[in-house]
C-alpha positions in Angstrom: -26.6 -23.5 11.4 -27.6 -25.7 9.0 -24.6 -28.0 7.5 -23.5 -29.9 4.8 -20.8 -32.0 5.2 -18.6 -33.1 2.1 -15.3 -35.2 2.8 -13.3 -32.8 4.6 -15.1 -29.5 4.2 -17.8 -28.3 6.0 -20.3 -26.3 3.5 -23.1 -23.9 5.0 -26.1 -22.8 2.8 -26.8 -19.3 2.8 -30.2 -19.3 1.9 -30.6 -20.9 5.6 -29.6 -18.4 7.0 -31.5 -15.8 9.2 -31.2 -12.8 11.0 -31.1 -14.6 14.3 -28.1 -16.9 13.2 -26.2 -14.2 12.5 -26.7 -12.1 15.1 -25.8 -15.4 17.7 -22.8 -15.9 15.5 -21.7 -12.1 16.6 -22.5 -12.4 19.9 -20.1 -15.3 20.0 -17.4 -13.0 18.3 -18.1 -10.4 20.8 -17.3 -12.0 23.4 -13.3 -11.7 21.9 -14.0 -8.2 21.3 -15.7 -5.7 19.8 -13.3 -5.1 17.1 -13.6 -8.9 16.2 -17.5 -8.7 16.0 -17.1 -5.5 14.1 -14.7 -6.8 11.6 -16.8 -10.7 11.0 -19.7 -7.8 10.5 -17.8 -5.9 8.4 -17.1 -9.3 6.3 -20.6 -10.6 6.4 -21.9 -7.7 4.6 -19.7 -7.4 2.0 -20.3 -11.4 1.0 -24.3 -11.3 1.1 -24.0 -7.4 -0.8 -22.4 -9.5 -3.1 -23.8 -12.3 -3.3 -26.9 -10.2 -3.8 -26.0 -8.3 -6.9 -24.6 -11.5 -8.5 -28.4 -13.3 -8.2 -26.3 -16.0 -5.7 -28.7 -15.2 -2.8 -31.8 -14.1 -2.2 -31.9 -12.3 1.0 -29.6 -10.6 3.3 -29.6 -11.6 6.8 -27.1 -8.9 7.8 -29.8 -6.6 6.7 -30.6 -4.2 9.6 -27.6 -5.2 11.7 -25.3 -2.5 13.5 -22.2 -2.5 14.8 -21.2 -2.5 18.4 -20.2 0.6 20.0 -16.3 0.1 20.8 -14.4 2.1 23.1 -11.6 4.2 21.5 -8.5 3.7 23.7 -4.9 5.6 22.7 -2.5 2.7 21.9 0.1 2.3 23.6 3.8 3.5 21.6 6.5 1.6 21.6 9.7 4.2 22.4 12.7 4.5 19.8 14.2 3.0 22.6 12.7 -0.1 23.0 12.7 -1.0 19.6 16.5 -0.8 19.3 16.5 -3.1 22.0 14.0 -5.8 20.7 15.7 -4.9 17.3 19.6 -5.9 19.2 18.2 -9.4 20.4 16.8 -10.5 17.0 18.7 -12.7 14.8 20.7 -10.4 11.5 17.6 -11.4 9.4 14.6 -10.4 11.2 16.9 -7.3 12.2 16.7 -6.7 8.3 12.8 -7.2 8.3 12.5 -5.0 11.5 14.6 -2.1 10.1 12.9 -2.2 6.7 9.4 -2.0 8.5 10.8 1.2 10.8 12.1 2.7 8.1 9.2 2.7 5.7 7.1 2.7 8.0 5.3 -0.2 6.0 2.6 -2.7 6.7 3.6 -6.5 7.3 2.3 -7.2 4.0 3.8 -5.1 2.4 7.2 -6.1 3.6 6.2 -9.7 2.8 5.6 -9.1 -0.8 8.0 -7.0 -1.2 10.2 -7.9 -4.2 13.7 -6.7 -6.0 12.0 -5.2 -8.4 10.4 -2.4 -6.5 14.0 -1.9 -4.9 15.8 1.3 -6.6 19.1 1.3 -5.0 20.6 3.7 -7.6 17.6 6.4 -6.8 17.3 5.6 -3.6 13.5 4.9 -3.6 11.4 1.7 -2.5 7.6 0.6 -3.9 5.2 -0.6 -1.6 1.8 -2.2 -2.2 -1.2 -1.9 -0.2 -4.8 -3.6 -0.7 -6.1 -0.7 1.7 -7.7 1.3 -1.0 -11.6 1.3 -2.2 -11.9 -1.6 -4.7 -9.2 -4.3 -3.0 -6.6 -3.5 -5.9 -2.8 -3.6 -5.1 -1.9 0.5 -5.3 1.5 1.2 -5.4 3.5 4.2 -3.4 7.0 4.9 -3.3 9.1 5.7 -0.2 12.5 7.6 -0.5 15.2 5.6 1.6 16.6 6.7 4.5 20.5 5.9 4.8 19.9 2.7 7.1 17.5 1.7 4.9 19.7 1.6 1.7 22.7 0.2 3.6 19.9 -2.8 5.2 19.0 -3.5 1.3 22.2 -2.8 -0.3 23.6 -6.0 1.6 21.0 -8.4 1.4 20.8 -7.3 -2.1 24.6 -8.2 -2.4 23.7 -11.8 -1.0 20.7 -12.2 -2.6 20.0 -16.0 -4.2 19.3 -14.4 -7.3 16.4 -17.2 -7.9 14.1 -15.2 -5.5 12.3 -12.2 -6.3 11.1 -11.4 -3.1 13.3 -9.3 -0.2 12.4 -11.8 2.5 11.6 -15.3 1.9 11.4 -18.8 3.6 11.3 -22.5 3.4 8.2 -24.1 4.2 6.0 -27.4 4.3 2.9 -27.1 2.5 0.0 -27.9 4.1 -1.6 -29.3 1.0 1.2 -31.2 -0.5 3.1 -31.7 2.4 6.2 -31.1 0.0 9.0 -28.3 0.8 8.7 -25.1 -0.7 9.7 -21.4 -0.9 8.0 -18.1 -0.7 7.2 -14.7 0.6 6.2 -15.4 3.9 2.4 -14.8 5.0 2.6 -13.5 8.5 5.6 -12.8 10.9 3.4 -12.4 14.3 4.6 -14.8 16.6 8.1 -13.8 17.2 7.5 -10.3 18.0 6.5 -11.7 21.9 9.2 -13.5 21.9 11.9 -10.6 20.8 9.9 -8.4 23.3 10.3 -10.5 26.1 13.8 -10.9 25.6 14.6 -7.2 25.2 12.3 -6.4 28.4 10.0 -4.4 26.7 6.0 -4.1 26.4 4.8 -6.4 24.1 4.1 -4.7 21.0 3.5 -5.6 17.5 4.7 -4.8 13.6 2.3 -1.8 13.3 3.3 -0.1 16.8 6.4 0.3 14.7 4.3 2.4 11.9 2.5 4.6 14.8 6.0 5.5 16.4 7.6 6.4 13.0 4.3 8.8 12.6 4.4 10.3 15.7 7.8 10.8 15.6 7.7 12.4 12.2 4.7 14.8 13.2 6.7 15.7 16.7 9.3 17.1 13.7 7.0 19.0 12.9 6.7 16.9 9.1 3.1 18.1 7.2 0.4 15.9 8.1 -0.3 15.4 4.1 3.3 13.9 3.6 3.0 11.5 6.4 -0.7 10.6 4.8 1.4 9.7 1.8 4.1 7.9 3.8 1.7 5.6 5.7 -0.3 4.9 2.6 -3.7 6.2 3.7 -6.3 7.3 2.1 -8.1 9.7 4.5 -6.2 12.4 6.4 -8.7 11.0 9.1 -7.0 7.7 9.4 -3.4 9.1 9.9 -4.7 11.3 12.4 -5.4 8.4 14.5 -1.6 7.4 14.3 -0.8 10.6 15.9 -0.7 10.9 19.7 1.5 13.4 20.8 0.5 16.5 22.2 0.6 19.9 20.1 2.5 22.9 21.5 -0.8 24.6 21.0 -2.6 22.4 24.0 1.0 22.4 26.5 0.2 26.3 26.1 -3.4 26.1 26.9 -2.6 23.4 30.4 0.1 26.1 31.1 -2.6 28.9 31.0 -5.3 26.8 32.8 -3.1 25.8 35.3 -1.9 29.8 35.8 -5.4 30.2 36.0 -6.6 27.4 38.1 -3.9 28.9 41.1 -4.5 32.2 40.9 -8.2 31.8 41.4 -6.8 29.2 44.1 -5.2 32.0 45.6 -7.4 34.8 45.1 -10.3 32.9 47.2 -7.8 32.1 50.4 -7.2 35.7 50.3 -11.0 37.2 50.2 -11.5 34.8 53.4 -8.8 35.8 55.0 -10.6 39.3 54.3 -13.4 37.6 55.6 
């Protein structure tokens, strides 16, 4: 692609660009997965749409493109089980950051900006913030607590440095000043392979932690609309893809199949036996 290069920074001019860049470019990405290649396609056309109604660029290269066809796979769930476990080996503050993702069943960035002042600890009640809505805008929802959850916030609450807004915070080198500072952490990822390994479990991540919570709340038979609400989602089509476990409606249809599937079994050893 055609480059620029100024000090440190490497600059790419869009009008350069053509369809055939691009699609090399996703080929490239493709080769990670299809969800990568879907998502940097995803990306692309959002910036030239853009870029397009602002008079910035001319043309669209990502005019035309599809996406790949991916393969829907059922993720695997992490068990109740083993998330006590990688929840026992953790140290007591990412116990605090596990329990309060398992028992709001929120994103990772949620959690991370997270601050005191959406914490209700009289009411009982916790606000979370999501960027997953039409637009990009931060739209609020509010969780009830359950009791783990308010005893989790009451004592870090108790303890809180009262400087810091946010729930869960850290000290940091930044990458631009090189000076120390504080903030809401970004990302958590890394240590979830590492809590895994030492608890003997599958390998799983943050948002396992939000299918389990679902599944488990739908296998209590909870209203698909208030775990929508819950989860934060905008289409009932999005939470349905949380939910994996299987509906007493199709255990009764296997039963009869299988009833079925031996008496025909049965029924044709007899007519040669006829025979």
């Amino acid at each position: 692609m055609p480059k620029t290069v100024r000090k440190d920074k490497v600059e790419i001019d869009a009008q350069l660009l053509n369809h055939s860049m691009i699609e090399k470019f996703l080929f490239k990405r493709l080769k990670i997965s299809a969800f990568t290649a879907k998502k940097e396609i995803r990306y692309l056309k959002a910036t030239f749409n853009y870029g397009k109604k602002r008079g910035l660029v001319e043309k669209n290269p990502v005019k035309g493109i599809g996406f790949f066809p991916m393969e829907k796979r059922i993720k695997s769930i992490p068990s109740p089980e083993d998330i006590d476990k990688v929840i026992a080996v953790a140290d007591p503050d990412m116990q605090d950051y596990l329990w309060v993702i398992r028992e709001t069943m929120g994103r990772m960035s949620e959690i991370n900006r997270l601050e005191w002042k959406d914490v209700n600890l009289e009411y009982k009640h916790v606000i979370l913030y999501t960027r997953k809505k039409k637009g990009g805008h931060l739209t609020p929802r509010k969780i009830p607590m359950t009791e783990k959850l308010h005893e989790v916030l009451s004592s870090r609450y108790a303890n809180r440095d009262k400087k810091k807004p946010w729930v869960f915070w850290h000290e940091y080198v930044s990458s631009k000043t090189r000076e120390k500072c504080c903030g809401p952490y970004k990302e958590r990822k890394r240590i979830m392979k590492r809590l895994c390994d030492m608890a003997g479990v599958k390998y799983f991540r943050y948002h396992a932690i939000r299918h389990s919570g679902a599944s488990l709340m739908e296998s209590s038979n909870i209203p698909i609309g208030s775990i929508q609400r819950i989860l934060g989602h905008e289409n009932r089509t999005t939470t349905e893809i949380y939910l994996h476990s299987i509906n007493d409606s199709e255990v009764q249809a296997i039963r009869i199949y299988e009833c079925a599937r031996k008496k025909s079994h049965t029924d044709s050893h007899t007519q040669k036996k006829r025979d």
